[in-house]
C-alpha positions as CSV (number, residue, x, y, z in Angstrom):
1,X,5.4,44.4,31.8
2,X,2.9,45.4,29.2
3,X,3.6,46.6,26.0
4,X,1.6,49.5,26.5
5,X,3.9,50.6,28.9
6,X,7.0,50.7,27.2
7,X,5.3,52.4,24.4
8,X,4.0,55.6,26.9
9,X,7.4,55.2,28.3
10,X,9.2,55.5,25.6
11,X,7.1,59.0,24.9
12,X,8.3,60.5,27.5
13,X,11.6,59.8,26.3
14,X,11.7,60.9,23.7
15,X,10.0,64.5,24.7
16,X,11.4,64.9,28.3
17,X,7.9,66.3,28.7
18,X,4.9,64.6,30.3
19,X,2.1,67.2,28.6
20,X,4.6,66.7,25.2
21,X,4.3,62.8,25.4
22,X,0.4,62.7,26.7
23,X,-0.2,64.6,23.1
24,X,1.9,62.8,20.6
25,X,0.1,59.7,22.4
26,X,-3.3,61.0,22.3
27,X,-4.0,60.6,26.0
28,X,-4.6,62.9,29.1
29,X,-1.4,64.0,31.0
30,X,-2.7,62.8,34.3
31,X,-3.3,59.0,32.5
32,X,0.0,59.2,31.1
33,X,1.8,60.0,34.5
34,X,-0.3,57.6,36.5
35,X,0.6,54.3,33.6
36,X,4.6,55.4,34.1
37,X,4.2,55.5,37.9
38,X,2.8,51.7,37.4
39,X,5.7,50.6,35.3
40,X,7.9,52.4,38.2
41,X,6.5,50.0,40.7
42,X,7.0,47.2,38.3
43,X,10.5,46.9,38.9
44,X,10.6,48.4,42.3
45,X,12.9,51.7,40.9
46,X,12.8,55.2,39.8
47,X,12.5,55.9,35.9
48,X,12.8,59.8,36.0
49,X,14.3,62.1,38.0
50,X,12.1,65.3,38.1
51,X,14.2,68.6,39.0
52,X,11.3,71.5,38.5
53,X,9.9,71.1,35.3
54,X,12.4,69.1,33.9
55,X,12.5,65.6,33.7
56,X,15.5,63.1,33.0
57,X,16.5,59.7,32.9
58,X,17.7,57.6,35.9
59,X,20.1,55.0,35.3
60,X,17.2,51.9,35.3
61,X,15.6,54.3,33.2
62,X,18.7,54.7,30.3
63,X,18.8,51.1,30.7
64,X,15.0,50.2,30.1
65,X,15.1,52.6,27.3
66,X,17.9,51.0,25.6
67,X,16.0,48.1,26.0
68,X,12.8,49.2,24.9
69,X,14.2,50.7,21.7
70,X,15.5,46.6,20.8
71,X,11.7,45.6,21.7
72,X,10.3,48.1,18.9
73,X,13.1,47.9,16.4
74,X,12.4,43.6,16.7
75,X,8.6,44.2,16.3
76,X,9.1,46.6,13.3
77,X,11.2,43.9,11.8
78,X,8.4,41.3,12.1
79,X,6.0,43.9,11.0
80,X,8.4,43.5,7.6
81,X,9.6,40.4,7.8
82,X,5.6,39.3,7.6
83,X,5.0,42.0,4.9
84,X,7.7,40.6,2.7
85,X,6.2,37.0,3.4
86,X,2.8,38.8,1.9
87,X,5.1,40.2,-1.3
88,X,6.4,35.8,-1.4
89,X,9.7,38.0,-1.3
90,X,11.2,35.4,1.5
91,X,9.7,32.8,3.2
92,X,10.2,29.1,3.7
93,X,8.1,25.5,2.6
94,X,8.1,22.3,3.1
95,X,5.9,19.5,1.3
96,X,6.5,15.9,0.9
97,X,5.4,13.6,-1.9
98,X,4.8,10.2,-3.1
99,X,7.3,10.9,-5.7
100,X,9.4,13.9,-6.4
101,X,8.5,13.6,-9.7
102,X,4.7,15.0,-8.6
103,X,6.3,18.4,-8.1
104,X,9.3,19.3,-9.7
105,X,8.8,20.7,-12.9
106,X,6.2,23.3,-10.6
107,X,8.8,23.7,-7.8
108,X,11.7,24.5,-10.4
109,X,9.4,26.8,-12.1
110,X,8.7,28.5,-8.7
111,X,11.9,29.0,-7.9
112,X,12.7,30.8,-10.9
113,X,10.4,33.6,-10.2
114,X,10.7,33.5,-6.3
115,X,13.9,32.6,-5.9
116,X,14.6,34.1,-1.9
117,X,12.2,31.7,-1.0
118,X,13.6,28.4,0.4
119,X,11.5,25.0,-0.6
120,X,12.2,21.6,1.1
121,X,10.7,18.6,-1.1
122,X,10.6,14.9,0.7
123,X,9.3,12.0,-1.6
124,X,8.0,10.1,1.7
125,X,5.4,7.2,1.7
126,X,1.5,7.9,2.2
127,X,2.1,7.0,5.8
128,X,4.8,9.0,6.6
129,X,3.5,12.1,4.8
130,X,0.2,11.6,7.1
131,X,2.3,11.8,10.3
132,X,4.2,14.6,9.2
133,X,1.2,16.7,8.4
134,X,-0.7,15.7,11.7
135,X,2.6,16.6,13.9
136,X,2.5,20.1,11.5
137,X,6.1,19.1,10.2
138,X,4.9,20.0,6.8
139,X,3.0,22.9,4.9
140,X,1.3,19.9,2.7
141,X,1.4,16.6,1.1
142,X,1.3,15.3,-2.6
143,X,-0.4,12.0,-2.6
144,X,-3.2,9.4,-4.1
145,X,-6.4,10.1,-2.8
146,X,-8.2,9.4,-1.1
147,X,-6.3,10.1,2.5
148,X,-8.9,9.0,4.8
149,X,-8.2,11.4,8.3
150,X,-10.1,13.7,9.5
151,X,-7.7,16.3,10.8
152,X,-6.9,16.3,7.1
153,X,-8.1,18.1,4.0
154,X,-8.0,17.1,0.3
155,X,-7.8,18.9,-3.2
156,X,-7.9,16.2,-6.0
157,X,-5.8,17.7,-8.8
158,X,-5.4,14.7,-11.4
159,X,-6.3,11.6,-12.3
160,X,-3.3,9.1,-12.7
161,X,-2.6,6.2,-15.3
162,X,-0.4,3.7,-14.9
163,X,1.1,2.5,-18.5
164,X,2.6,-0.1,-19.8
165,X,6.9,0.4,-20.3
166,X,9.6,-1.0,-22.3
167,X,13.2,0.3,-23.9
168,X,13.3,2.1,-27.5
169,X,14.5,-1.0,-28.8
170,X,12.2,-3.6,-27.1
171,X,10.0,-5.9,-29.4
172,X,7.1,-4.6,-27.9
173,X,7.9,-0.9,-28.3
174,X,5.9,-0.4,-31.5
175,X,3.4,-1.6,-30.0
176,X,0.4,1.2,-29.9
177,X,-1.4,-0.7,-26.9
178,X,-0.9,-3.6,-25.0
179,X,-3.0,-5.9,-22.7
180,X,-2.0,-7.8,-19.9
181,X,-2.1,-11.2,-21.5
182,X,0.9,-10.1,-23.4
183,X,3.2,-9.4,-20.1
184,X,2.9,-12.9,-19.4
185,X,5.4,-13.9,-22.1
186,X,8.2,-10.9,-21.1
187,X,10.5,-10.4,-17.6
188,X,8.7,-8.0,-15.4
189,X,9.9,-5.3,-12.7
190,X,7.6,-3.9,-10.3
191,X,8.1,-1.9,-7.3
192,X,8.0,-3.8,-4.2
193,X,4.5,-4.4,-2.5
194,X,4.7,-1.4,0.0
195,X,4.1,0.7,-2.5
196,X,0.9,2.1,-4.0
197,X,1.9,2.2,-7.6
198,X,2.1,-2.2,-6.9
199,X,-1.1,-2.4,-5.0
200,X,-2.6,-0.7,-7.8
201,X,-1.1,-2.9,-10.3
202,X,-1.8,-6.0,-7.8
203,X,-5.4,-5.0,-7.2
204,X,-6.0,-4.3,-10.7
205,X,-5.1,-7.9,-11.9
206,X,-6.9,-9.8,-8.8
207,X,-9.9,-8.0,-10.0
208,X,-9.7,-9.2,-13.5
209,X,-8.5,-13.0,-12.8
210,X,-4.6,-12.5,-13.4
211,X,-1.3,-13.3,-11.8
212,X,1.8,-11.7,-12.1
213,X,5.4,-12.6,-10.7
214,X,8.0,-10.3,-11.1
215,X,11.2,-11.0,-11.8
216,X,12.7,-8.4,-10.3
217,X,11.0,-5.9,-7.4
218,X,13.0,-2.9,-6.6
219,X,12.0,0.0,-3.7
220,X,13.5,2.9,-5.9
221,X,11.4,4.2,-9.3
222,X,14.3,5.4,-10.2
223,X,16.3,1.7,-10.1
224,X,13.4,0.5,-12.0
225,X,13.5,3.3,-15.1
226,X,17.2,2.4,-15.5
227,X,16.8,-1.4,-15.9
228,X,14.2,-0.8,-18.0
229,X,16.4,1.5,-20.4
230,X,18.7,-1.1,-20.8
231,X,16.3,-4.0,-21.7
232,X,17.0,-6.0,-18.6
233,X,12.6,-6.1,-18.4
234,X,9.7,-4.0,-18.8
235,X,7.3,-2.7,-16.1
236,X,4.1,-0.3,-15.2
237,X,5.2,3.2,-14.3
238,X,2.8,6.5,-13.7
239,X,2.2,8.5,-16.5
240,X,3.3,11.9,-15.5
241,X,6.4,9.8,-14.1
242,X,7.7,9.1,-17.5
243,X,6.4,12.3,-18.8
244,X,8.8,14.3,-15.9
245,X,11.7,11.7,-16.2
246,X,12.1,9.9,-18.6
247,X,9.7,10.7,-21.2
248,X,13.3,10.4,-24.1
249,X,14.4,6.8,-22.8
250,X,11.9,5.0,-22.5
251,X,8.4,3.9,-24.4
252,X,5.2,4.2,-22.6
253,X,2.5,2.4,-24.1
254,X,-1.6,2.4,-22.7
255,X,-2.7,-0.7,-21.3
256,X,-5.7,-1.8,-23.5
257,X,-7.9,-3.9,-20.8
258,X,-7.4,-2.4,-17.7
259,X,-7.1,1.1,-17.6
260,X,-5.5,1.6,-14.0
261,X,-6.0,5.1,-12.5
262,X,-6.1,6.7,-9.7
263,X,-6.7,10.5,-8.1
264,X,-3.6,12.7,-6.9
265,X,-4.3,15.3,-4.8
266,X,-3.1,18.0,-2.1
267,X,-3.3,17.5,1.3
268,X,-3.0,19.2,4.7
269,X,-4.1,19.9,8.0
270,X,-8.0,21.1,8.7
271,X,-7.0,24.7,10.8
272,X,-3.0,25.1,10.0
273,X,-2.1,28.4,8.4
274,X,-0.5,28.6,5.8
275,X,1.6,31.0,4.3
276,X,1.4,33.0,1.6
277,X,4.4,31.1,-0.1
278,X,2.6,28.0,0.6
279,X,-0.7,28.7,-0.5
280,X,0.9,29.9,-3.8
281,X,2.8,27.1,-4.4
282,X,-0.5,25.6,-4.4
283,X,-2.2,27.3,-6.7
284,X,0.7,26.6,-8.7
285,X,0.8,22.9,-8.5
286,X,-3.2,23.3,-9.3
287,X,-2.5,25.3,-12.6
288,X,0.3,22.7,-13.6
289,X,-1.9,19.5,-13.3
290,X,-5.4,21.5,-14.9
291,X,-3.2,21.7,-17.9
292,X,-2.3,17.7,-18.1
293,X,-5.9,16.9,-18.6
């Protein structure tokens, strides 16, 4: 059943009038009566019943009309719903990250101003975030680049720095810069190795002849902030980490002989469309991390 022919029979209707309907429709009469005798055939029954020149409704045909008013009124509603998607009046995304910390202060800030939108954040690993975004589970993906797929695309947005942190009241916290030969002498806390913010610290000292044991190695950031705080050890956190979360209760201080960085960036399927929410919250993320450098 073509929508077509719902929408000529719905016309006549509305008129009672073939010549009436053909008009308001911008066809010939004869076309008009010929596409209703089609849907006629279609199911196998009598629409109209045709006494002179007046025309009425048979039973099939008060039910198809019924039905065909729902069909419209649920397309008009799309036609809407998709307009208010345009206005980011109401819509829905989901993104994963690395680390929450990569997108909250942008997500609460969108929120604010488009609050009828919905926004699911995931802090998944690089792995995971790949799968989801190749099985078009999410919208996109905050990670380090690169992400080497090629059903995916990338927008670098900023250039990471791991630094150096203790408590407020560690020796070492008036320290202006430190280098690695000085972590030898205090406990350190790393993440554990299946993460990227350890294989950049690992890689960083194999490439420059040290060797590091930790005495603690957690699989939680947040774990590691806390035992920081209260002196247990010092580690290597992200920068914009302790900038978002803990930038009050902790020290950060730049590593002097290895500068260890790394690009995030924005990634998501080559072909998927994405909404207008999604592509704003985008842009957003974009303007947030221009303003970091």
């Amino acid at each position: 059943m073509e929508l077509r022919h719902l929408q000529y029979f719905v016309a006549v209707c509305k008129h009672l009038h073939f010549t009436k309907a053909a008009e308001s429709l911008g066809i010939a009469q004869p076309t008009l009566s010929q596409q209703i005798h089609v849907l006629e055939q279609e199911v196998n029954t009598p629409l109209f019943d045709r006494v002179g020149k007046r025309i009425l409704l048979t039973e099939a045909g008060e039910i198809l009309f019924k039905y065909s008013m729902r069909v419209f009124d649920t397309l008009e509603q799309a036609a809407t719903d998709i307009s208010q998607l345009k206005g980011l009046e109401r819509g829905h995304i989901k993104i994963a990250c690395l680390g929450t910390y990569l997108a909250m202060e942008t997500v609460m800030d969108f929120h604010q101003r488009y609050p009828k939108i919905q926004i699911a954040v995931e802090q998944l690993s690089t792995e995971q975030i790949r799968h989801k975004l190749l099985q078009n589970e999410l919208d996109f993906g905050v990670v380090f680049l690169p992400l080497a797929d090629k059903e995916l695309e990338s927008i670098p947005l900023y250039s990471e720095t791991l630094v150096f942190v203790t408590s407020q009241t560690h020796e070492l916290a008036q320290l202006k810069r430190i280098g690695f030969a000085q972590l030898k002498e205090v406990p350190l806390i790393l993440m554990s190795r299946k993460y990227l913010v350890r294989q950049m610290f690992d890689q960083a000292c194999q490439e420059n002849g040290y060797d590091f044991t930790p005495t603690i190695e957690l699989s939680e950031m947040d774990d590691l902030r806390e035992m920081v705080e209260k002196n247990i050890g010092v580690s290597v956190l992200p920068r914009l980490y302790v900038r978002s979360m803990c930038r009050h209760s902790i020290k950060s201080i730049p590593l002097l002989d290895i500068p260890i960085k790394r690009t995030i960036g924005i990634v998501y399927r080559k072909g998927r469309h994405m909404s207008a929410a999604a592509l704003s919250l985008m842009e957003e993320l974009e303007t947030f991390f221009s303003k970091l450098h």
